[in-house]
SEDOMAR-917801 format. One record per residue: residue in one letter; y, x, z of N, C-alpha, C in turn. Coordinates in steps of 0.1 Angstrom, whole numbers, padded with zeros to 4 digits, always signed. Atoms other than C-alpha are relative to their C-alpha. Layout:
BEGIN
AYXZYXZYXZ;...
This chain:
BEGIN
X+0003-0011-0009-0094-0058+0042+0004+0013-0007;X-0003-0015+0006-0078-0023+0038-0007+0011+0005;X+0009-0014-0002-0099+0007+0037+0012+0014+0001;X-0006-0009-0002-0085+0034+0054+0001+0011-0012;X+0003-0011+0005-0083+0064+0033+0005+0015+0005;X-0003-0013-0014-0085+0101+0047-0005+0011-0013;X+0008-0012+0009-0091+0135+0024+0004+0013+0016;X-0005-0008-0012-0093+0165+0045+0012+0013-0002;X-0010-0008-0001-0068+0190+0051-0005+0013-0004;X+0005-0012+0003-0071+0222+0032+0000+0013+0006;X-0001-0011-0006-0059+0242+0054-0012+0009+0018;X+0008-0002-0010-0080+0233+0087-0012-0013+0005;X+0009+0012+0004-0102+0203+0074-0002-0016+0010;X+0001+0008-0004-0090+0178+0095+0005-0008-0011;X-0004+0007+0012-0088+0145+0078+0017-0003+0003;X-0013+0003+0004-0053+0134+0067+0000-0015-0003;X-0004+0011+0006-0048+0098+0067+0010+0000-0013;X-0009+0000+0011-0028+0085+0034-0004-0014-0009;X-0003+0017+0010-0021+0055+0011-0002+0004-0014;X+0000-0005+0013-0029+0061-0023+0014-0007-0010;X-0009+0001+0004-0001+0038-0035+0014+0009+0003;X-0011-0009+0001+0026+0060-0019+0000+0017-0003;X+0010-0017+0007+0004+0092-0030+0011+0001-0013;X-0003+0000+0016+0016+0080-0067+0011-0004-0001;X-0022+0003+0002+0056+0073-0055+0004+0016+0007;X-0008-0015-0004+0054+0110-0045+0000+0003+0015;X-0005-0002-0013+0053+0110-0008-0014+0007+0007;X+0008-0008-0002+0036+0136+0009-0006-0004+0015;X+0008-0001-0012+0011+0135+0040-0002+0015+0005;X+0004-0009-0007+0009+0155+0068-0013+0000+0010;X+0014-0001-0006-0021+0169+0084+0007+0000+0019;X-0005+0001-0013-0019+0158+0121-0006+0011+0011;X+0003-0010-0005-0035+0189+0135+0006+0015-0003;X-0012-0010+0003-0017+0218+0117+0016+0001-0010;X-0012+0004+0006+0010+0202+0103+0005+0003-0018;X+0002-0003+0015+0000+0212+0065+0006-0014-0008;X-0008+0010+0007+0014+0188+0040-0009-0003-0016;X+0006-0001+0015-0008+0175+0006+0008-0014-0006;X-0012+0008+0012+0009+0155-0025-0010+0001-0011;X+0007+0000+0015-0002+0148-0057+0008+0004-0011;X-0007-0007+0009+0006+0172-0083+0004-0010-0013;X-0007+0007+0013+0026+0159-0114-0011-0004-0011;X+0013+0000+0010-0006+0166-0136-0008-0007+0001;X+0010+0012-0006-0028+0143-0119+0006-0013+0007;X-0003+0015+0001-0006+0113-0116-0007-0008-0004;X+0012+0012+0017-0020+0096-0152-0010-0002+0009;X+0020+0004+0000-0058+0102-0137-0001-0010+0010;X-0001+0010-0013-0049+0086-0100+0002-0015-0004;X-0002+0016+0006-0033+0056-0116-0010-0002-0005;X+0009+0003+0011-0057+0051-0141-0014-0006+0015;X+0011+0004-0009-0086+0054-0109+0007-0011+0010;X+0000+0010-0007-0066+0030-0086+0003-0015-0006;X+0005+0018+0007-0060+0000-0111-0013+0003+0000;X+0010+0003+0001-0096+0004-0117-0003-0005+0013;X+0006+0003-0012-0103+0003-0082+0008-0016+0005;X-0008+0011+0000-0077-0027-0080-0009-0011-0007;X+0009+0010+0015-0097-0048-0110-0014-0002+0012;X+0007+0003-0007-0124-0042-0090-0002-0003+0012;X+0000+0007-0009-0116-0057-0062+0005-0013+0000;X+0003+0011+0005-0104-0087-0077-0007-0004-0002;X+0015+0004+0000-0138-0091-0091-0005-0004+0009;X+0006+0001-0014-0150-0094-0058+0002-0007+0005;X-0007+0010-0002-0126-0114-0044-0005-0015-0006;X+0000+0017+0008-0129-0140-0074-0015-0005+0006;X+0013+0007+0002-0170-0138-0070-0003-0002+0013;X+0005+0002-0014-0174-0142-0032+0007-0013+0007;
């Protein structure tokens, strides 16, 4: 099961659907109400990766114990 994921738009707080894997190949999302655009800065790559294997591992876990 894939969980949607949505942050909101900085500019007029609608949410932004978005993939966290193509977040961390660079590919930007647009906000579907004012056409704003968010990305993941170069600087916070490392942290993202680092949080979505975790979040990966832990869903294996899950998987294996259910």
């Amino acid at each position: 099961m894939k969980i949607a994921q949505q942050i909101p738009c900085p500019t007029c707080s609608t949410l932004i659907p978005f993939d966290s894997y193509q977040l961390l190949l660079g590919v930007y999302f647009e906000c579907p109400n004012c056409q704003s655009s968010i990305g993941l800065a170069t600087e916070s790559k490392t942290i993202v990766e680092k949080a979505v294997q975790k979040l990966d591992d832990i869903k294996k876990q899950n998987n294996n114990n259910g």
